[in-house]
C-alpha positions in Angstrom: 7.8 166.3 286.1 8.8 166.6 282.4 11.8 163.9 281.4 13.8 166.1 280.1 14.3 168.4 283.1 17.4 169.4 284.5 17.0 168.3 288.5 19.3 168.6 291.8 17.5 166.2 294.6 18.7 168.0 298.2 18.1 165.2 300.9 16.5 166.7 303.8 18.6 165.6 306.8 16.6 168.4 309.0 18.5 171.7 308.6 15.8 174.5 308.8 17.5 176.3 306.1 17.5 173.5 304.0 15.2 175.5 301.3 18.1 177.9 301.4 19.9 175.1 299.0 17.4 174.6 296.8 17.1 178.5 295.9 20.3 178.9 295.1 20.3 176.2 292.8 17.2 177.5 291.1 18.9 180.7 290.8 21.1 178.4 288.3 17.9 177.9 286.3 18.0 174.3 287.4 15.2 173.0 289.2 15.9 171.2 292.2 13.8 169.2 294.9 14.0 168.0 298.3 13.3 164.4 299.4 13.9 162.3 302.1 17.4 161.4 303.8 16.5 157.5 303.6 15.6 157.7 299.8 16.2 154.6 298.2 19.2 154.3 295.4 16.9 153.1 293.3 14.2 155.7 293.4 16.9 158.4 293.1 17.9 156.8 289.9 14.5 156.3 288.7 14.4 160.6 289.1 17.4 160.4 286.9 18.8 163.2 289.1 21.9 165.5 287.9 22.8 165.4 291.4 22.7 165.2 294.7 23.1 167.5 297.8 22.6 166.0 301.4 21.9 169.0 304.2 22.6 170.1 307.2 21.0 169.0 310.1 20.7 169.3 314.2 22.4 165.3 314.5 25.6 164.2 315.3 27.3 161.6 312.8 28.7 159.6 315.0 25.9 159.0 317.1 25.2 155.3 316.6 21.2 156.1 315.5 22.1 159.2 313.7 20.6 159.8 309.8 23.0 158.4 307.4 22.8 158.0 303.4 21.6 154.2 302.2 24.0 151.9 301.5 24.9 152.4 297.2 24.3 156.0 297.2 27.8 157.2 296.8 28.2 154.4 294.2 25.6 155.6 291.9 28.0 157.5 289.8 25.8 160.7 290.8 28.1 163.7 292.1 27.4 164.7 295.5 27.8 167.6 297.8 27.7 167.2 301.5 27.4 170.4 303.4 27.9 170.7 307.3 25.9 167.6 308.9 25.9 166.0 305.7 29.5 166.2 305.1 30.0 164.6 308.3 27.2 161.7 307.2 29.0 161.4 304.0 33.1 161.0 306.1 30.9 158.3 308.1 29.5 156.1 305.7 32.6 156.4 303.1 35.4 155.4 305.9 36.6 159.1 307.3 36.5 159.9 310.7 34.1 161.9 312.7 34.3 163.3 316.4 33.9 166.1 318.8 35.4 169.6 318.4 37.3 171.0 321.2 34.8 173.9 320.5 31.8 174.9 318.2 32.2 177.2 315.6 29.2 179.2 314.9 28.8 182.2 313.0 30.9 184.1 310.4 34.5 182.3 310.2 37.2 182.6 307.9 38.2 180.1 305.6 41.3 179.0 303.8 41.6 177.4 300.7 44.2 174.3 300.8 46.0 173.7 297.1 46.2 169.4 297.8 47.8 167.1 295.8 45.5 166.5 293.7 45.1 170.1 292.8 42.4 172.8 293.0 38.8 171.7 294.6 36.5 172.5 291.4 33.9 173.5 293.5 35.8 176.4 295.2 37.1 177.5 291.1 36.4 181.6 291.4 37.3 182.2 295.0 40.0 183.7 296.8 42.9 181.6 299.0 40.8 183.3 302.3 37.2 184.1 302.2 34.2 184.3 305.2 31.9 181.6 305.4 29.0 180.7 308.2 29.7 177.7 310.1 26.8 176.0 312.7 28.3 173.0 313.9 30.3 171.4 317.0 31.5 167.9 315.5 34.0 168.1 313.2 35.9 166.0 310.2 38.7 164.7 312.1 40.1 162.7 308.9 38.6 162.7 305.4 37.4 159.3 304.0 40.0 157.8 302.2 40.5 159.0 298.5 39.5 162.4 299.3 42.0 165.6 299.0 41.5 168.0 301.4 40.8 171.7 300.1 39.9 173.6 302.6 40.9 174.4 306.7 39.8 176.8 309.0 40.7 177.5 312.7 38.7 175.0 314.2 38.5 172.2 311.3 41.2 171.8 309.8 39.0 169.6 307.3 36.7 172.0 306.2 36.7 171.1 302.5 37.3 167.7 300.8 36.6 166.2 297.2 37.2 162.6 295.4 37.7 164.2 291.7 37.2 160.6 290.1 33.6 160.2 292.2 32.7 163.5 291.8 32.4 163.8 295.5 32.3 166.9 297.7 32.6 168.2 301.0 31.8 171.3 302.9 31.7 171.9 306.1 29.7 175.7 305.9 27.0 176.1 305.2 27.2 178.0 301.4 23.5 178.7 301.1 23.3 181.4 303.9 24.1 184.9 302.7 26.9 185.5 305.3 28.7 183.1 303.4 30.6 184.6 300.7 30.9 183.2 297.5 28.5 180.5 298.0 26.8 181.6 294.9 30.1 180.9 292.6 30.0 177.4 295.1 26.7 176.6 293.7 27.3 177.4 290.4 30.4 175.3 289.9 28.6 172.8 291.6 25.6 172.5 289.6 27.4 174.1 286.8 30.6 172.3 286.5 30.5 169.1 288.3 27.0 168.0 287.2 27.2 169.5 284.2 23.7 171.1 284.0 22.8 173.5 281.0 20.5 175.7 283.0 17.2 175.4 281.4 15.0 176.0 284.2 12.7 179.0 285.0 9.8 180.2 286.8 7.5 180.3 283.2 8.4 176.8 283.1 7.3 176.4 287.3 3.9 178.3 286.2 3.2 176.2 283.1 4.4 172.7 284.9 2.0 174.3 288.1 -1.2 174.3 285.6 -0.8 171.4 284.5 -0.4 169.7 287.9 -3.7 171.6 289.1 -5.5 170.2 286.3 -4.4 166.9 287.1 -4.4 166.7 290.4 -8.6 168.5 290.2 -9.7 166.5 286.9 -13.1 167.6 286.2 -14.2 168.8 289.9 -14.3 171.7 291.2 -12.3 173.0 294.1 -12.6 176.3 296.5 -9.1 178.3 297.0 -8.8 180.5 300.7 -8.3 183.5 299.2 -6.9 186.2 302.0 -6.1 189.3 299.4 -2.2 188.5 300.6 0.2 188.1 297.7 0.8 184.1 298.8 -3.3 183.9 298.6 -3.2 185.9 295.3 -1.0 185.0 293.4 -2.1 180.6 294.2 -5.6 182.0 293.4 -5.2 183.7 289.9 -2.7 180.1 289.2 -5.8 178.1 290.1 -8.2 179.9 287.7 -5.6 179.8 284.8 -5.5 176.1 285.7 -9.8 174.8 286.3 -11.1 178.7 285.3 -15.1 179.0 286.6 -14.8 175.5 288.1 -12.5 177.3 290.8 -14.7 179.5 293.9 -12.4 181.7 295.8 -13.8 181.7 299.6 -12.3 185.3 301.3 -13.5 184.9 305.0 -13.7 187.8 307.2 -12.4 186.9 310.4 -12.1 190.2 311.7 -8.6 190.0 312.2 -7.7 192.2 309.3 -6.3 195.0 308.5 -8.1 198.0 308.1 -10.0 197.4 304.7 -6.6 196.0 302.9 -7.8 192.7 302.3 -11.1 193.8 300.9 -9.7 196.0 298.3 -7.3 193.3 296.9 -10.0 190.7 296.4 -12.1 193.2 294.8 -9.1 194.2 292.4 -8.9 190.1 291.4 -12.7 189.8 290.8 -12.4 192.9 288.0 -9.3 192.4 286.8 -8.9 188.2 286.2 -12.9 187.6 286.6 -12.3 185.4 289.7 -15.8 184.4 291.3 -15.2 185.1 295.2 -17.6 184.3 297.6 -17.2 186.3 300.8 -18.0 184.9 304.7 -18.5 187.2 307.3 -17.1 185.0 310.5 -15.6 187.9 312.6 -17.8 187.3 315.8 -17.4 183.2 315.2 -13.8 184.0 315.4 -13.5 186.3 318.0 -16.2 184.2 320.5 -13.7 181.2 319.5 -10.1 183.1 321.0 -12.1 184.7 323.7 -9.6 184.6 326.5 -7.0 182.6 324.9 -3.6 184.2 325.4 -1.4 181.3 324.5 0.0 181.9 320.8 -0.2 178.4 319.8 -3.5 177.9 321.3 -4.4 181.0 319.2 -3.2 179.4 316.0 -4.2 176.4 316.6 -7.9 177.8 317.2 -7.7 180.2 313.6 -6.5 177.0 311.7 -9.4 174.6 312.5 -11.8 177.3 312.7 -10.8 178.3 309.1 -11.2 174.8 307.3 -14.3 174.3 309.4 -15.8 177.6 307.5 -14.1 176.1 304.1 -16.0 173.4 304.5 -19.3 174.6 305.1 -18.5 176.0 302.3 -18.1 173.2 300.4 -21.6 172.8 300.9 -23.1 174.9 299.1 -20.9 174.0 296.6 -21.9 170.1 296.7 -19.0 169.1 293.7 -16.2 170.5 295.7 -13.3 168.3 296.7 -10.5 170.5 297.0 -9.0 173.3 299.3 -6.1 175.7 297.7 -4.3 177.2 299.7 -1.8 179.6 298.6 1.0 177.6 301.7 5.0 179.2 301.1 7.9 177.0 302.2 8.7 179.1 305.4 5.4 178.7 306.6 5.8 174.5 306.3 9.4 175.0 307.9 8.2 176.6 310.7 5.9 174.7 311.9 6.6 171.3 311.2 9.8 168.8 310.5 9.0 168.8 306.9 10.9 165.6 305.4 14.0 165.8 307.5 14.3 165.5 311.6 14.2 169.0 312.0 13.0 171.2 315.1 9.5 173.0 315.2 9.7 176.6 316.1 6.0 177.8 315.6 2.7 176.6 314.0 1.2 178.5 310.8 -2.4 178.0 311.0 -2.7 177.0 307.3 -0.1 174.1 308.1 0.6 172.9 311.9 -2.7 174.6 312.8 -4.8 172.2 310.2 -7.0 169.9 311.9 -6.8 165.5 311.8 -9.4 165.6 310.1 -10.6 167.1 307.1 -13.1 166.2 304.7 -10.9 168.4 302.0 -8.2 167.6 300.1 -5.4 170.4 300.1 -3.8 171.7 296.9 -0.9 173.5 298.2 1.2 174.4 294.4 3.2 177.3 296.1 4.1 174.7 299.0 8.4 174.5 297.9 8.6 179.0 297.2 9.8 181.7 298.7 8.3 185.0 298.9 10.1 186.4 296.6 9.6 183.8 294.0 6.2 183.5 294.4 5.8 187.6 293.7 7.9 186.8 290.6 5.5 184.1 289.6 2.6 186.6 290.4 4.0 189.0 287.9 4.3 186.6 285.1 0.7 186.0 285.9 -0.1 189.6 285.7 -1.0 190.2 289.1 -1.2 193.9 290.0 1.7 195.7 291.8 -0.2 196.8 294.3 -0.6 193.1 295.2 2.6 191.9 294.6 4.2 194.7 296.8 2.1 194.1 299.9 4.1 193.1 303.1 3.8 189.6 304.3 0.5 189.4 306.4 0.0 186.2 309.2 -2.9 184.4 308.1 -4.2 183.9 311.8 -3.8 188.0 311.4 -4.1 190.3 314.2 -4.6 188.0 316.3 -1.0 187.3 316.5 0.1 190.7 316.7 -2.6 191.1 319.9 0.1 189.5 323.0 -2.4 188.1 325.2 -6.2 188.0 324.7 -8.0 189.6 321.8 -11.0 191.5 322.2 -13.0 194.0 319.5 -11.7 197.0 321.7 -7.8 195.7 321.4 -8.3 195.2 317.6 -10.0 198.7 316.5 -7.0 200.0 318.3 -4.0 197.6 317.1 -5.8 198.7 313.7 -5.6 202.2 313.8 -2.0 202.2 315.0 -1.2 200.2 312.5 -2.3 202.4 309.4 -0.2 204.9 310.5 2.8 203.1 310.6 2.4 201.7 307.1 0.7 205.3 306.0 3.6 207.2 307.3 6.0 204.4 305.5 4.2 205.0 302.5 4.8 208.5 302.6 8.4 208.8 303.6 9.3 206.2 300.7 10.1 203.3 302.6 7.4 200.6 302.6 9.2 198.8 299.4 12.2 198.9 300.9 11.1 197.2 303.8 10.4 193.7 303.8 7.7 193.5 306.7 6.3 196.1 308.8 3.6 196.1 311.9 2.2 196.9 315.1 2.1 194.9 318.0 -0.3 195.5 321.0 1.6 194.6 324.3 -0.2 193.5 327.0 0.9 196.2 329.3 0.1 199.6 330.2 2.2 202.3 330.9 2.1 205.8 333.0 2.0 208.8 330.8 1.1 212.8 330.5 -1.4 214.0 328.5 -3.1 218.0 329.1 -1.2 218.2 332.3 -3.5 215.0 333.4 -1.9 211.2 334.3 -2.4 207.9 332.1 -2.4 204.5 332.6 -2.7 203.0 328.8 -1.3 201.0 326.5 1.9 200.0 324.6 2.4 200.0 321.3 5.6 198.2 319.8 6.6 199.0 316.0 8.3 196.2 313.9 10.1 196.6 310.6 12.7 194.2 309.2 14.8 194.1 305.4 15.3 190.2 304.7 15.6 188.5 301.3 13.2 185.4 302.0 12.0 185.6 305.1 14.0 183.0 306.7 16.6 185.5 308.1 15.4 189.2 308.9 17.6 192.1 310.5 15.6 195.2 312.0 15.3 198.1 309.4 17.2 201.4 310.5 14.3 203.8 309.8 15.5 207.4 310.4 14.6 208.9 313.7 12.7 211.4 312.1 10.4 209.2 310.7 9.7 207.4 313.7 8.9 210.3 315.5 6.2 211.4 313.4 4.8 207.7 313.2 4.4 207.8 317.3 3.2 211.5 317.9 0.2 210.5 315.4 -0.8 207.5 317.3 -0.5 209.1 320.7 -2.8 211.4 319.7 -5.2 209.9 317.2 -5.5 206.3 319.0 -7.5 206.3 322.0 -6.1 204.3 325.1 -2.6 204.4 323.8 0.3 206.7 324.9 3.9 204.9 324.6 5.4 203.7 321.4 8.6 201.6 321.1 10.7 200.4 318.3 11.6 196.6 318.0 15.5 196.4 317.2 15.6 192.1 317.4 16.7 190.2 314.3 16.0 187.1 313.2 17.3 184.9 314.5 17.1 184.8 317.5 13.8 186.7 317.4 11.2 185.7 314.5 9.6 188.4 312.1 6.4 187.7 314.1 5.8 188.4 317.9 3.4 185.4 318.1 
């Protein structure tokens, strides 16, 4: 990290949208970083931070084991902002009083601002006396530590807002990072702005140079092999990594057979022409397929993809004896997702390039996209010079069809989940809406269904379409495609897929549903 950088450390007390905080401060052109809720005082002065933000989290502060700050950290002279669980942590440890709600209050709530004594909360500078905000919690601030002014009140906390001016010390109890709150941009702003008094000098050219240097460093003089899928997270790491180590980089694209319909092909063929990428190409389709033969659980199925993957990375390492390194092209909601990433937060599914990674490998990762969002890293990809018709690709599961297959996958099931699915995105394409949407697919159900077709009965299968709009993936709601559209989307595969003859339209957001049905 260069000295002179402008950073915001975020201690990770386990919210899952905790990543949510550090975009919006890098949409200050600040860069920011998430560590651990322990951290030392000493350590976060040897980062020489601008300053600090503790999260959310799925605790209660006055449990007597719950995740509190270190002793000193409010007395580094660093200004702070506690949101939700970590406004509660900070009332805690700096003498206020936390306890119980008579209620929750979850979801989109209004708040009110509250002029104190000691005048106008600089943080809430730009907003209006009553604005919605997202609350998640149950506890609530039943009396600010002492030297606080209270700023803020809303039905069910009436100490929803707090700051010590002198300590530049704040408190929120919503959560400003989520989009249903409003005005948690200008929050942000003055926080980072204002109260740390950051210049903004922070970008994504300055992410992609610092990114190439790290490569180099972290590789030296070996050589590494990237897992290169033809997705725009595998793309975009991959043309990074060859800017970074250049010929000393061999981009592995296995074909596990649980691809879309020649998609991944032609973008890997695009990156050898256009950036001179050397790819090496594994045909493991029928080692994959004998490996999830009868496997129906979805975690079993990941877990299966993930080690069968670095097994094939490493055997092709082999025959590339200098090897030492695996890049992977991993994005923060994958890493979220799957695992309690520095914080004590809850698991919701394995990615098989991160929970789904073996014990053991004989490969050390390189994971440089490991703190992005989707969104970002497509912005990085163009500053790279990666094509469009990369960039604009949906978001594909690296375990593939075989999470969009509920139950067990066979050949038969994946020619037919393949076919369906090329219609859907063909028919997208053609009505105008595929870059408008954020993610679109086919799921095979495991059920069959009784239909009519030339006066005859059927017995085949379900076929369930899924579309959602979402900014970065870690909230989705289900994209209102017109009727018309739909229609033409499930008369072609009723007639042009063999062994399928209903089609139904997903209408779940996330949450409480994920993107993914598996």
């Amino acid at each position: 990290m260069a000295r002179a950088r402008e950073t915001i450390l975020i201690l990770d007390f386990g919210s899952q949208y905790i990543q949510l905080i550090a975009r919006r401060i890098r949409e200050q052109s600040v860069f920011s970083e998430v560590v651990g809720w322990d951290i030392k005082p000493a350590e976060i002065l040897a980062r020489r931070p601008k300053g600090l933000v503790l999260s959310g989290g799925p605790r209660s502060a006055f449990e007597h084991d719950a995740p509190l700050p270190r002793e000193g950290l409010f007395d580094l002279g660093i200004p702070v902002l506690g949101v939700c669980y970590g406004m509660q942590a900070m009332s805690r440890v700096l003498g206020g009083r936390v306890s119980p709600g008579a209620q929750g209050e979850y979801g989109r709530t209004s708040f009110r601002r509250v002029a104190g004594p000691g005048g106008r909360d600089p943080l809430l500078r730009g907003t209006p006396s009553r604005f919605n905000t997202w609350m998640s919690h149950r506890d609530v601030v039943a009396q600010l530590p002492p030297g606080f002014v209270l700023s803020g009140a809303t039905a069910g906390s009436p100490n929803a807002a707090g700051f010590d001016a002198g300590r530049r010390l704040h408190m929120l109890q919503f959560h400003p990072e989520v989009i249903h709150s409003d005005f948690g941009d200008r929050v942000f702003r003055n926080f980072v702005r204002d109260v740390c008094g950051c210049r903004g000098t922070w970008s994504l050219e300055e992410f992609v140079r610092e990114s190439t240097r790290q490569i180099r460093r972290r590789i030296g003089d070996g050589r590494a092999i990237a897992a290169l899928s033809g997705g725009v997270d595998s793309s975009v790491t991959c043309v990074l990594a060859h800017r970074a180590i250049g010929r000393r980089l061999t981009c592995i694209f296995v074909d596990h057979g649980l691809g879309r319909l020649d998609e991944a092909e032609a973008a890997t063929r695009t990156l050898e022409r256009e950036f001179g990428l050397r790819v090496e190409r594994v045909d493991a389709a029928k080692r994959f397929l004998k490996k999830l033969a009868g496997v129906r659980d979805p975690e079993r199925k990941r877990k299966i993809i993930g080690e069968e993957f670095i097994r094939v990375f490493e055997e092709a390492a082999l025959r590339h004896s200098d090897a030492r390194f695996l890049v992977q092209g991993t994005l923060y909601p994958d890493v979220i997702e799957s695992v309690s990433r520095r914080g004590p937060s809850s698991s919701i599914k394995t990615h098989h390039n991160v929970g789904g990674l073996p014990d053991s490998m004989n490969l050390k990762l390189v994971e440089p996209m490991r703190d992005l969002f989707k969104d970002e890293v497509r912005r990085v990809g163009k500053l790279l010079g990666v094509p469009r018709s990369i960039l604009t690709r949906h978001p594909f599961p690296g375990p593939g069809l075989a999470v969009r297959i509920v139950g067990s996958v066979t050949q038969p099931r994946l020619e037919r989940l393949r076919l369906a699915d090329r219609i859907f995105i063909d028919e997208l394409r053609s009505a105008g809406l595929y870059d408008e949407i954020w993610q679109a697919f086919a799921v095979l159900l495991p059920l069959r269904s009784v239909g009519v077709m030339g006066d005859e009965r059927t017995y085949q299968n379900i076929v369930s379409l899924r579309a959602v709009v979402s900014r970065d993936g870690m909230t989705a709601d289900w994209a209102k495609i017109p009727p018309a559209v739909l229609a033409r989307v499930s008369g072609r595969i009723v007639n042009e897929v063999k062994g399928i003859n209903r089609v139904v339209y997903d209408v779940s957001s996330k949450p409480p549903a994920t993107i993914e049905w598996e």
